[in-house]
Backbone of each chain as nested JSON, in Angstrom:
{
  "chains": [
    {"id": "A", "residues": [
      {"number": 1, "name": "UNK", "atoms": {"N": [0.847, -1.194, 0.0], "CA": [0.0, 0.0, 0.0], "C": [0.882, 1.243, 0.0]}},
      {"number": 2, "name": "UNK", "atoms": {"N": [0.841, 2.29, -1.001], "CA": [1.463, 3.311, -0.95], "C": [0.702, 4.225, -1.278]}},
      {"number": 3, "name": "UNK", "atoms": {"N": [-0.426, 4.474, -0.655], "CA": [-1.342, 5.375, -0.628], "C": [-1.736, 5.471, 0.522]}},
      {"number": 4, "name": "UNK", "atoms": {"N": [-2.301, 6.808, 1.166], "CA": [-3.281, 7.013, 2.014], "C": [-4.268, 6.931, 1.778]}},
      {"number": 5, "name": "UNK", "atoms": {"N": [-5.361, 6.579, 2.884], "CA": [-6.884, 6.471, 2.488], "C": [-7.475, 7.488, 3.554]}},
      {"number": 6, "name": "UNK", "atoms": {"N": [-8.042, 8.933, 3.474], "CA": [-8.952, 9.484, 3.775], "C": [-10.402, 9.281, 3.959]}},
      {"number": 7, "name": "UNK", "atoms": {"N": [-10.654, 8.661, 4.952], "CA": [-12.206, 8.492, 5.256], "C": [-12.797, 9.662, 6.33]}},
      {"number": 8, "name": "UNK", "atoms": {"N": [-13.508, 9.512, 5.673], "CA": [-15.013, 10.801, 6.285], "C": [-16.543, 10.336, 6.114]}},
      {"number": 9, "name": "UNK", "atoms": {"N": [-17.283, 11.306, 6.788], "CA": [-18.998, 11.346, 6.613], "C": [-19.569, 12.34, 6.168]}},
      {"number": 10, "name": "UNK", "atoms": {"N": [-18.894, 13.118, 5.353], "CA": [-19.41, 13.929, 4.795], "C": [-19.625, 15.664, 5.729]}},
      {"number": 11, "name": "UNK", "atoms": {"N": [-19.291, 15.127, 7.58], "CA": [-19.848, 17.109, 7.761], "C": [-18.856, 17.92, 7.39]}},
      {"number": 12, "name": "UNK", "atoms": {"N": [-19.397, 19.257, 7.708], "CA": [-18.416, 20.016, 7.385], "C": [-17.018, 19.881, 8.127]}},
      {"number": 13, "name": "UNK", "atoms": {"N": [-16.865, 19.472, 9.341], "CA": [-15.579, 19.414, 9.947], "C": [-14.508, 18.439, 9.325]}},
      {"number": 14, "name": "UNK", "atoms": {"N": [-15.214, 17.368, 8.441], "CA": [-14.623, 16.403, 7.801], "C": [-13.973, 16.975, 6.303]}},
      {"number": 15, "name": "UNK", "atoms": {"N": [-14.897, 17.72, 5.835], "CA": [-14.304, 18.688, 4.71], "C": [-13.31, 19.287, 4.66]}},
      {"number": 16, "name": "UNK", "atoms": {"N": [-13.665, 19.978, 5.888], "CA": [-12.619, 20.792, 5.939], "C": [-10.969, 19.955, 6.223]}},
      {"number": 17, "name": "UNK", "atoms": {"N": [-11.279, 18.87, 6.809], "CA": [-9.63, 18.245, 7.224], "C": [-9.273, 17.353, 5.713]}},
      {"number": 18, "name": "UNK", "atoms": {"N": [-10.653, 17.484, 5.046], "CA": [-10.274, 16.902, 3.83], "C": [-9.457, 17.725, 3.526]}},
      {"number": 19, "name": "UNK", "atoms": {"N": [-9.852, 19.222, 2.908], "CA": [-8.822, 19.836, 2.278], "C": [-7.494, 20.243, 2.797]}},
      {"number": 20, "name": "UNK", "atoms": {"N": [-7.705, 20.441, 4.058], "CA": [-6.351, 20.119, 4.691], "C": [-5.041, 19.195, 4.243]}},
      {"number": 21, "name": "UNK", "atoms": {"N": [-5.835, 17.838, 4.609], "CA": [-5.139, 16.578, 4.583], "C": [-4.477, 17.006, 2.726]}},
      {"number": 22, "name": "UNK", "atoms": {"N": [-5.288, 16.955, 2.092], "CA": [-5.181, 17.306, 0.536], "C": [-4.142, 18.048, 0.134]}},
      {"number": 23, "name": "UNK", "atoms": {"N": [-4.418, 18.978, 0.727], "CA": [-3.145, 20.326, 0.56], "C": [-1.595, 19.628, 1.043]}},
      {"number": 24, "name": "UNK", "atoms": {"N": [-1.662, 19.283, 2.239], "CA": [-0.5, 18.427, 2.719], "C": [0.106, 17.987, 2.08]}},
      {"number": 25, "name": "UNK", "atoms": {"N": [-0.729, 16.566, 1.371], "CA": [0.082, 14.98, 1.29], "C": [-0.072, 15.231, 0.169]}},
      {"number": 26, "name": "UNK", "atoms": {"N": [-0.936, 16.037, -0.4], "CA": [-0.832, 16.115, -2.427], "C": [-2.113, 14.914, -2.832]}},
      {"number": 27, "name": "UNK", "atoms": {"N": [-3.219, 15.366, -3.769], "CA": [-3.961, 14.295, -3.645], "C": [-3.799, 13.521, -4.575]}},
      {"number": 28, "name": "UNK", "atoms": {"N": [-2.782, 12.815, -5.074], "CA": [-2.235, 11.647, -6.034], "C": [-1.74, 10.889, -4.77]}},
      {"number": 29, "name": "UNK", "atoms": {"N": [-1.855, 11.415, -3.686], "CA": [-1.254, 10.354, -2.895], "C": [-2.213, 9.859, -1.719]}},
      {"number": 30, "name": "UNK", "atoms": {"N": [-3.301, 10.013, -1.684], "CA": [-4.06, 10.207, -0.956], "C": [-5.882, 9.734, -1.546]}},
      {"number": 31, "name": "UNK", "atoms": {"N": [-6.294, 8.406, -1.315], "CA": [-7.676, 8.003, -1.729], "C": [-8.883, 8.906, -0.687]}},
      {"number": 32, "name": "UNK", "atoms": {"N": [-9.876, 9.596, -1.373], "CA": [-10.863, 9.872, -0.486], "C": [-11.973, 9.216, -0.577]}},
      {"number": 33, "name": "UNK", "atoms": {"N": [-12.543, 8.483, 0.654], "CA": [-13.921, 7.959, 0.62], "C": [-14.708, 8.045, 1.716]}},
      {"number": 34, "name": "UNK", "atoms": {"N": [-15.516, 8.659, 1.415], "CA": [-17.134, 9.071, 2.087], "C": [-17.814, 7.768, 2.469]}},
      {"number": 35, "name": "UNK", "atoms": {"N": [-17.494, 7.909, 3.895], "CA": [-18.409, 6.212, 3.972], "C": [-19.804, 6.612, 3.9]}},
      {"number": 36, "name": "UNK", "atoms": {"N": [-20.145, 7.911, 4.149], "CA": [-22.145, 7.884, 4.397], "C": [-22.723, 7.346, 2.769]}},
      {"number": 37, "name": "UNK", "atoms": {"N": [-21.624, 7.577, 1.87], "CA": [-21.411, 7.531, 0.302], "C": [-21.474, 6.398, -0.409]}},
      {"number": 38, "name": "UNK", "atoms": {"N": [-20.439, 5.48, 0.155], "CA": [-19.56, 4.182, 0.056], "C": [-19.889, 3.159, 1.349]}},
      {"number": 39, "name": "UNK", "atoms": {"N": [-20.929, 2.925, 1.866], "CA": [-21.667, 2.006, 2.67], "C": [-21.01, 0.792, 2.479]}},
      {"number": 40, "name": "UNK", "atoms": {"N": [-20.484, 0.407, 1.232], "CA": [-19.806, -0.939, 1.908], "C": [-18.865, -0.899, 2.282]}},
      {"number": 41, "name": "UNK", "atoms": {"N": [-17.875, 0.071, 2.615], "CA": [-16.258, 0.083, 2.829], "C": [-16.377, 0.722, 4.109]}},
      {"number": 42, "name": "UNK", "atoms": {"N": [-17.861, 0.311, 5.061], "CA": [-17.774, 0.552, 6.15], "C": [-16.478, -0.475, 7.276]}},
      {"number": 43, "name": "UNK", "atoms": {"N": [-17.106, -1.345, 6.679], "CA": [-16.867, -2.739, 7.235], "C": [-14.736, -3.017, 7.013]}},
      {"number": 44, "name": "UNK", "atoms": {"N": [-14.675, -2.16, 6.076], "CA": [-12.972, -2.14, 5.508], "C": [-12.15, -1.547, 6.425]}},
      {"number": 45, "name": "UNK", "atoms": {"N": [-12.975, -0.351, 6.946], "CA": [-12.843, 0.735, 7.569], "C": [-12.624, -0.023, 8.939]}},
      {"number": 46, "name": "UNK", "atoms": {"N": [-13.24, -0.355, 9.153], "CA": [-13.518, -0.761, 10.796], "C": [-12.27, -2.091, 11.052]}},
      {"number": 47, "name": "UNK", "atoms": {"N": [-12.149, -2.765, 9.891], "CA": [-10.733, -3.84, 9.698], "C": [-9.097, -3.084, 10.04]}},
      {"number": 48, "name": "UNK", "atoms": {"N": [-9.475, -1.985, 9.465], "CA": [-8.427, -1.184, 9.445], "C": [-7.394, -0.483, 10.738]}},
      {"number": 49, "name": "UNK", "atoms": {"N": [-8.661, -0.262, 11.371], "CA": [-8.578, 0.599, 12.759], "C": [-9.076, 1.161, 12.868]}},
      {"number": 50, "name": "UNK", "atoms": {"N": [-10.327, 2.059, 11.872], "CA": [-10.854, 3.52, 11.904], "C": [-12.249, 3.364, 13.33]}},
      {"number": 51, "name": "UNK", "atoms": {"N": [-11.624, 4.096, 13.976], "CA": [-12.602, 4.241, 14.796], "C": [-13.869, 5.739, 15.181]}},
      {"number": 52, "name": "UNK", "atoms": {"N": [-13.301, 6.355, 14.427], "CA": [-13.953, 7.679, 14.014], "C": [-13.531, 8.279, 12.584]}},
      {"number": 53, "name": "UNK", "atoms": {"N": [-14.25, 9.135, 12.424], "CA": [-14.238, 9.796, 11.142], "C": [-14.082, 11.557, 11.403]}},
      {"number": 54, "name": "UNK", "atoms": {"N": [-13.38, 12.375, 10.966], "CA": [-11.927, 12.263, 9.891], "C": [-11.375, 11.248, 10.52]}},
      {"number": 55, "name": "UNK", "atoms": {"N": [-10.602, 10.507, 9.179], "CA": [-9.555, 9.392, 10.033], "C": [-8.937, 8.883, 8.81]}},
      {"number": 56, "name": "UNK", "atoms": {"N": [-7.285, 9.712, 8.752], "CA": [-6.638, 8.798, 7.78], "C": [-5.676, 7.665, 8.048]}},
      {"number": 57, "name": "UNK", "atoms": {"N": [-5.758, 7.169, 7.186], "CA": [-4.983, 5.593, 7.334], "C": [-3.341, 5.433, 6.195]}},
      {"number": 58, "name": "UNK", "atoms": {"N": [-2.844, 5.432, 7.262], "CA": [-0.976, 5.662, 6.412], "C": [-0.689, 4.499, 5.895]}},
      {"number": 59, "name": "UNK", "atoms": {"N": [0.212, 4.761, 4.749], "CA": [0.787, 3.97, 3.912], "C": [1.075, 2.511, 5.058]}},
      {"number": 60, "name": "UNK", "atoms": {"N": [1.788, 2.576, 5.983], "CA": [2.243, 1.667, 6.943], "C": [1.407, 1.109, 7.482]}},
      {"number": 61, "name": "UNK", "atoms": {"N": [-0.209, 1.388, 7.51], "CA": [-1.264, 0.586, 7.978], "C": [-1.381, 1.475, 9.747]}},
      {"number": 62, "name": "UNK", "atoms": {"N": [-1.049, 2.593, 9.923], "CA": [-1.855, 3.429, 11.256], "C": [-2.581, 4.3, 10.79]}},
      {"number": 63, "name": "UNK", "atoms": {"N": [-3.272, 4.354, 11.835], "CA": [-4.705, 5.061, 11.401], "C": [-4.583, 5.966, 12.88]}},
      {"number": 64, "name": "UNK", "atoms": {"N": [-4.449, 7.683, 11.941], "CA": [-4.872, 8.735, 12.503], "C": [-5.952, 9.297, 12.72]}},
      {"number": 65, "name": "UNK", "atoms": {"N": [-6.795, 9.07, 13.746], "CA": [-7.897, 9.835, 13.877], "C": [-7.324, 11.338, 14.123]}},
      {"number": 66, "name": "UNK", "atoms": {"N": [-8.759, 12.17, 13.24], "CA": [-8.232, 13.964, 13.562], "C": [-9.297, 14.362, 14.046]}},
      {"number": 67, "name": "UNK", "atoms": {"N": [-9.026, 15.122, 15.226], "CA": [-10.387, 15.476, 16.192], "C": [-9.921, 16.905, 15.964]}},
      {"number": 68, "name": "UNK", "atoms": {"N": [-10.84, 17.682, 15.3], "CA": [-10.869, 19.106, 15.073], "C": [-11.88, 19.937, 16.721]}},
      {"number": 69, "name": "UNK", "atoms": {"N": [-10.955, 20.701, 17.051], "CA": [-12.209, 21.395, 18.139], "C": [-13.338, 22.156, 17.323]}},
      {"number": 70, "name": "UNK", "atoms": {"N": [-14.362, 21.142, 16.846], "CA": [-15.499, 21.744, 16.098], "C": [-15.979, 23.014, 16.529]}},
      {"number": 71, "name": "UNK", "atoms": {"N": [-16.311, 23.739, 16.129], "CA": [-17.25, 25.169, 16.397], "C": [-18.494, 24.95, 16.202]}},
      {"number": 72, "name": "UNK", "atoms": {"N": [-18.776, 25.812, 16.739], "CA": [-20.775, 26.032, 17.155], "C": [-20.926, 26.043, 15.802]}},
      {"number": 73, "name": "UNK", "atoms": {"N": [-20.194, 26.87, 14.579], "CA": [-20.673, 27.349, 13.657], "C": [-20.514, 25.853, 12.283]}},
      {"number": 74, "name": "UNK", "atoms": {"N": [-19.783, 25.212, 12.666], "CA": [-19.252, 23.634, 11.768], "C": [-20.382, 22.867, 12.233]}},
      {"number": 75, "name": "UNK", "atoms": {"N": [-20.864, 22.47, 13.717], "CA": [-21.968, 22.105, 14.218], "C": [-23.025, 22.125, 13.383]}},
      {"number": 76, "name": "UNK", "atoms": {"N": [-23.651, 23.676, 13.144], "CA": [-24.671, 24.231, 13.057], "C": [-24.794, 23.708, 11.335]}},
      {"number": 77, "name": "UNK", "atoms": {"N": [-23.376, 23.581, 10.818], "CA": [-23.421, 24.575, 9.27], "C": [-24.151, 23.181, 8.536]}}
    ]},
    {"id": "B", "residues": [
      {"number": 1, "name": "UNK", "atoms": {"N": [2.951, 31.843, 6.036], "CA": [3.198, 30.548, 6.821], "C": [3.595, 29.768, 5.896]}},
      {"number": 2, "name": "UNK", "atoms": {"N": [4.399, 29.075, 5.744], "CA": [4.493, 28.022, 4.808], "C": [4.907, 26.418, 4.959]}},
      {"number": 3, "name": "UNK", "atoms": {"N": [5.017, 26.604, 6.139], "CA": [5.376, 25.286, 7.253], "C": [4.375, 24.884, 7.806]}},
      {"number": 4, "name": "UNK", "atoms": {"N": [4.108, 23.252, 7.968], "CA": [3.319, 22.99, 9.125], "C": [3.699, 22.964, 10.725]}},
      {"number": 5, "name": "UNK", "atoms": {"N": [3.503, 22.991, 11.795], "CA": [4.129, 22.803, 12.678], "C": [3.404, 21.554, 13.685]}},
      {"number": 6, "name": "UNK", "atoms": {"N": [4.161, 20.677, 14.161], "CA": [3.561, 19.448, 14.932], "C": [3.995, 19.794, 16.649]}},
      {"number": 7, "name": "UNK", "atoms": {"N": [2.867, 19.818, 17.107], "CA": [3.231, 20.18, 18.419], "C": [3.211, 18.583, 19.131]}},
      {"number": 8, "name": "UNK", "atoms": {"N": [3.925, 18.016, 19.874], "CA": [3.877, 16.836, 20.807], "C": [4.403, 16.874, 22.642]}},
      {"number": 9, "name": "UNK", "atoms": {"N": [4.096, 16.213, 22.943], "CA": [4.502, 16.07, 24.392], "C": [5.863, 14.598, 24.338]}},
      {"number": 10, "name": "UNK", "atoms": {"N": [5.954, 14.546, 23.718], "CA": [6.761, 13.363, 23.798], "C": [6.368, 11.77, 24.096]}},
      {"number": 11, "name": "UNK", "atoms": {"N": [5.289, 11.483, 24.502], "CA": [4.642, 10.116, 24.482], "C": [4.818, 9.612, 23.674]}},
      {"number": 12, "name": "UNK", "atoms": {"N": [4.797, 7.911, 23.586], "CA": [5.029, 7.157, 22.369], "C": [4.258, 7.533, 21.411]}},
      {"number": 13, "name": "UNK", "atoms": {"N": [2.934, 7.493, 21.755], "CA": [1.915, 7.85, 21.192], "C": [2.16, 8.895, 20.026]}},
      {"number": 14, "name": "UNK", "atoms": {"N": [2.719, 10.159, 20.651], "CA": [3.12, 11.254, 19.724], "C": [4.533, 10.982, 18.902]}},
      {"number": 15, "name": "UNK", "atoms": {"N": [5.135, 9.978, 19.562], "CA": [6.465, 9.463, 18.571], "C": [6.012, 9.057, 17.292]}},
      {"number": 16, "name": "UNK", "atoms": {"N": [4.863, 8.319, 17.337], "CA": [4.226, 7.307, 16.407], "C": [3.634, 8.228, 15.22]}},
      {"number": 17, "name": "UNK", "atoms": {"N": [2.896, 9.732, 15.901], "CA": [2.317, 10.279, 14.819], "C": [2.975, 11.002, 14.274]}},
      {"number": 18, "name": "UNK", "atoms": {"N": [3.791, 11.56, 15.078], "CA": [5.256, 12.28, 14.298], "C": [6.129, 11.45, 13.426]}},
      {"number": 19, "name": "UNK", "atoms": {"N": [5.964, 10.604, 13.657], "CA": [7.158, 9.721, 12.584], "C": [5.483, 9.442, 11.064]}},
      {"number": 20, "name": "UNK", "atoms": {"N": [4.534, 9.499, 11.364], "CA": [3.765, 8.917, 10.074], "C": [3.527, 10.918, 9.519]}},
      {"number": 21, "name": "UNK", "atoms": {"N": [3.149, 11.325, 10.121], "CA": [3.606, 13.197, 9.732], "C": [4.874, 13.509, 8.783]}},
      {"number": 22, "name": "UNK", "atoms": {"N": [6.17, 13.07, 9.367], "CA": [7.121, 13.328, 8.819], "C": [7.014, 12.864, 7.691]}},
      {"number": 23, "name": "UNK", "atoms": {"N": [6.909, 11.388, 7.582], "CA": [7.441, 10.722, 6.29], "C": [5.723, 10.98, 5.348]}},
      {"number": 24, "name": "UNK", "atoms": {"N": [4.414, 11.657, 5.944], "CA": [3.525, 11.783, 4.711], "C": [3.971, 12.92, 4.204]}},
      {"number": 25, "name": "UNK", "atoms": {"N": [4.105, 14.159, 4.696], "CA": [4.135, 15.245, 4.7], "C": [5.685, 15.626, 3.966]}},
      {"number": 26, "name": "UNK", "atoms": {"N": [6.834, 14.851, 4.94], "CA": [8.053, 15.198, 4.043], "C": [8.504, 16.46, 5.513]}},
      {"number": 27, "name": "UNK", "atoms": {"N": [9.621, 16.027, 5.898], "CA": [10.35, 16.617, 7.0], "C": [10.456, 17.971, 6.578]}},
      {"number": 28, "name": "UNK", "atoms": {"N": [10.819, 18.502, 5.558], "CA": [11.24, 19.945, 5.167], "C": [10.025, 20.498, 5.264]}},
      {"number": 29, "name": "UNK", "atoms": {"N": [8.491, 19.853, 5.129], "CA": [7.308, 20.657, 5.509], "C": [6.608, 20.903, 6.711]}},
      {"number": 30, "name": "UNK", "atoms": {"N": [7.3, 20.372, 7.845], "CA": [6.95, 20.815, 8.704], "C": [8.045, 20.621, 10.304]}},
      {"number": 31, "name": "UNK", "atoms": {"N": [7.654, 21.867, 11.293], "CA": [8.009, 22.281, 11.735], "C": [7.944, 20.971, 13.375]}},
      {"number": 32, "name": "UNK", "atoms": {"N": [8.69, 20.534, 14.044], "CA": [8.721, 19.499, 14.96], "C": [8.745, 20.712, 16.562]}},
      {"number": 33, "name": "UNK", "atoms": {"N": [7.354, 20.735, 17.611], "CA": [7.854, 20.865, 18.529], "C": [7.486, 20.319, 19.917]}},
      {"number": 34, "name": "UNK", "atoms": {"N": [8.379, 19.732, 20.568], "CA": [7.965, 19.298, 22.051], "C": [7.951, 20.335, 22.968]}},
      {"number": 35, "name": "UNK", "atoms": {"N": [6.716, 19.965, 23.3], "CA": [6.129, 21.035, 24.06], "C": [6.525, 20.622, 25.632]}},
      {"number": 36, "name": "UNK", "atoms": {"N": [6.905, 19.596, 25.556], "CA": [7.601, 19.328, 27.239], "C": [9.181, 19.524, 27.69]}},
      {"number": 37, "name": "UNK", "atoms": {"N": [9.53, 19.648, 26.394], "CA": [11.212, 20.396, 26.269], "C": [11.475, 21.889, 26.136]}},
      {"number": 38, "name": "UNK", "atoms": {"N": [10.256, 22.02, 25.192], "CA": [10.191, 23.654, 24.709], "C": [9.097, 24.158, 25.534]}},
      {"number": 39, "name": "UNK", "atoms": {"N": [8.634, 24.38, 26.875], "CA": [7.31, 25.01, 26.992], "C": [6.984, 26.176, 27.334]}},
      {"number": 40, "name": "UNK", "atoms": {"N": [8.503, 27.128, 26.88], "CA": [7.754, 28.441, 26.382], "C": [6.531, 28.446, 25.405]}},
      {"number": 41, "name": "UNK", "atoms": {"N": [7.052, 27.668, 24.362], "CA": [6.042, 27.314, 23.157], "C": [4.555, 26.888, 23.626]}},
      {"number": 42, "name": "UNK", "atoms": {"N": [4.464, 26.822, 25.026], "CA": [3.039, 25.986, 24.937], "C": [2.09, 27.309, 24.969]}},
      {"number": 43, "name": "UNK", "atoms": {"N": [2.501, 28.382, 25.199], "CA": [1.272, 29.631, 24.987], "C": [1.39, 30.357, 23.671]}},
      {"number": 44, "name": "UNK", "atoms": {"N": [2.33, 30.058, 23.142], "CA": [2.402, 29.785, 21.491], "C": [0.819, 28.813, 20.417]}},
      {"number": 45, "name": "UNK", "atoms": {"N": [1.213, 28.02, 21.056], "CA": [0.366, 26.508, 20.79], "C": [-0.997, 26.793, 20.939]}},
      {"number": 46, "name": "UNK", "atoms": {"N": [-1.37, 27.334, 22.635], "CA": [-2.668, 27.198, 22.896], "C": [-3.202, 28.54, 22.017]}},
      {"number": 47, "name": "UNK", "atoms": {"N": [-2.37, 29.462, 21.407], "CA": [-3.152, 30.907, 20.98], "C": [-3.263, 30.417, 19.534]}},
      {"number": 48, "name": "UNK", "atoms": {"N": [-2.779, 28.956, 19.064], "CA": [-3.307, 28.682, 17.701], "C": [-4.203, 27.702, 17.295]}},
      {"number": 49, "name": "UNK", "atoms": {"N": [-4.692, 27.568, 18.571], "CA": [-5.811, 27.392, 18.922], "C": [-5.521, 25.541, 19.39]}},
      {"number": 50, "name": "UNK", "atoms": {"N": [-4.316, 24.93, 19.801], "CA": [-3.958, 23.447, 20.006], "C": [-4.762, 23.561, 21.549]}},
      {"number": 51, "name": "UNK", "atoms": {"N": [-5.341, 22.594, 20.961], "CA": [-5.96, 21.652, 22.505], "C": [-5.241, 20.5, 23.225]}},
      {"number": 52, "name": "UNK", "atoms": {"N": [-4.792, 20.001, 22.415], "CA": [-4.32, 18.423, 22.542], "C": [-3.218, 18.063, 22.26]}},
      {"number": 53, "name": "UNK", "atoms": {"N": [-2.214, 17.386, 22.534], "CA": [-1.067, 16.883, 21.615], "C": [-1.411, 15.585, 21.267]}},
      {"number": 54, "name": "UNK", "atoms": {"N": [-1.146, 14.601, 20.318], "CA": [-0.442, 15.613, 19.38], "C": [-1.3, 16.339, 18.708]}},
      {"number": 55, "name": "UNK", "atoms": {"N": [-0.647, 17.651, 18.066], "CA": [-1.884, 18.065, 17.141], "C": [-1.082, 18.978, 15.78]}},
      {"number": 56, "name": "UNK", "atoms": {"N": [-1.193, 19.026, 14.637], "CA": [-1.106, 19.803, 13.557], "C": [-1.735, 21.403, 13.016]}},
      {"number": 57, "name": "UNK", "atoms": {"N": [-0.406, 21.553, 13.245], "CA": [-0.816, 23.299, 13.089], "C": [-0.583, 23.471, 11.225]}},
      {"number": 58, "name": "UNK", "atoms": {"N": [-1.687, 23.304, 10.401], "CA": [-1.575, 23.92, 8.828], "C": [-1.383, 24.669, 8.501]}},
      {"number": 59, "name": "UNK", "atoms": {"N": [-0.493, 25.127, 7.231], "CA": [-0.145, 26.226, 7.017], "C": [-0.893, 27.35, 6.86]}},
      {"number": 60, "name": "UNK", "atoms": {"N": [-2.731, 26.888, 6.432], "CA": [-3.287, 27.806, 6.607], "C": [-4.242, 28.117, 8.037]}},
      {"number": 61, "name": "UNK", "atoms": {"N": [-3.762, 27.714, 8.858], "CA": [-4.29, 28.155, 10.477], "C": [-4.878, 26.941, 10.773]}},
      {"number": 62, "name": "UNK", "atoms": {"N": [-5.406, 26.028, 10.221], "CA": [-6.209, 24.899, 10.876], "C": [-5.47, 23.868, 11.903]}},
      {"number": 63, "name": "UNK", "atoms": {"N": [-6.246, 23.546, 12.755], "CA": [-5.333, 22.614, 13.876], "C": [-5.899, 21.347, 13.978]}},
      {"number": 64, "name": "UNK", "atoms": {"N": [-5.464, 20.297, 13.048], "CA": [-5.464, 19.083, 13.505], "C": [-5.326, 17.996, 14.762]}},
      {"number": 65, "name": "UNK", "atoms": {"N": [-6.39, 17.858, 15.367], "CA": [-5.622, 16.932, 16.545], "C": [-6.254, 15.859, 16.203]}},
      {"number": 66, "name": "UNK", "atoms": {"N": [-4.672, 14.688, 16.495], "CA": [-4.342, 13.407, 15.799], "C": [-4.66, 13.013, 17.459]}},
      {"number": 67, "name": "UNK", "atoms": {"N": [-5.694, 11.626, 17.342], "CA": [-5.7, 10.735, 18.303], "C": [-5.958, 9.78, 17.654]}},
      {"number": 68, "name": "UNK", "atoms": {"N": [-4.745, 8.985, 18.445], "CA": [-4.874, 7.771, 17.739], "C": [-5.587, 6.49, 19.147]}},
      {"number": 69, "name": "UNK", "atoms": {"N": [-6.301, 5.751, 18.516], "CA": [-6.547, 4.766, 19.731], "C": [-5.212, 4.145, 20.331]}},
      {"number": 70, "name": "UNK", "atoms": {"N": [-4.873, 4.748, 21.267], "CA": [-3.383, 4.211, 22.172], "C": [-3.788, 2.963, 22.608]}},
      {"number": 71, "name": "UNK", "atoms": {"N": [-2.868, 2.554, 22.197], "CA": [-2.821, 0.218, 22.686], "C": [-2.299, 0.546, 23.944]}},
      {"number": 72, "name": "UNK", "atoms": {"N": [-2.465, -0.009, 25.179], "CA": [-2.108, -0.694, 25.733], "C": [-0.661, -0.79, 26.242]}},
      {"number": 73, "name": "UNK", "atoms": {"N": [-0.291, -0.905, 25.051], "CA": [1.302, -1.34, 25.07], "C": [2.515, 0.173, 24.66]}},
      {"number": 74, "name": "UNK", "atoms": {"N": [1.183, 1.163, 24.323], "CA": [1.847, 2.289, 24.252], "C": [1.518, 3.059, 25.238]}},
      {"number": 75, "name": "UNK", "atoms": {"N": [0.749, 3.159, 26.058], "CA": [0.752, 3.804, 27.432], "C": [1.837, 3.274, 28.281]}},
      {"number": 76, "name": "UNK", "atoms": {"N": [1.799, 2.082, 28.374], "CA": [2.913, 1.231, 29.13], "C": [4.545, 1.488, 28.803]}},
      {"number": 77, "name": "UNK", "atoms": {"N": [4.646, 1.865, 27.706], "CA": [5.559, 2.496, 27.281], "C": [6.484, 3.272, 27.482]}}
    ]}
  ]
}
């Protein structure tokens, strides 16, 4: 595996670490998938380590969960 | 800004995400600091809005905090 895999649910707080993550690692290097989207790669996800969402998964097989201090306004949006 | 900066406390835990940071990201992009060696830096940290270590400061202001589910064997650590 020499890719990252970016998983999310689609809120805005997840977006936003999308484009984050994106900007970073360059997105040729980097798979994004929406599990609320991609319902079967729940189950891949959960093999993996992902125990929350944002949560990317490194080339080496660890899995970073990213806990953003959400705002009232990411909440709301 | 053109650097990221990784703030850590030094726990394995934060060894682990700093070493998958470095090598996604690429060492020349971002900025390494322990906040239990350096902690002038920690009112640095908290005014960019870091809650947590470890956590990722983006070049464009966003703050990533990386939790990873800690094993066991890395608390013990």
């Amino acid at each position: 595996m020499t890719k990252s895999v970016f998983y999310h649910a689609g809120c805005p707080v997840c977006i936003s670490a999308e484009q984050d993550i994106v900007s970073l690692i360059g997105s040729a290097k980097v798979e994004i998938v929406h599990l609320g989207e991609q319902k079967n790669r729940i189950a891949e996800a959960e093999a993996k380590g992902v125990k929350s969402v944002p949560a990317l998964l490194t080339p080496n097989g660890n899995v970073l969960h990213l806990n953003f201090g959400a705002s009232m306004a990411d909440v709301k949006g």
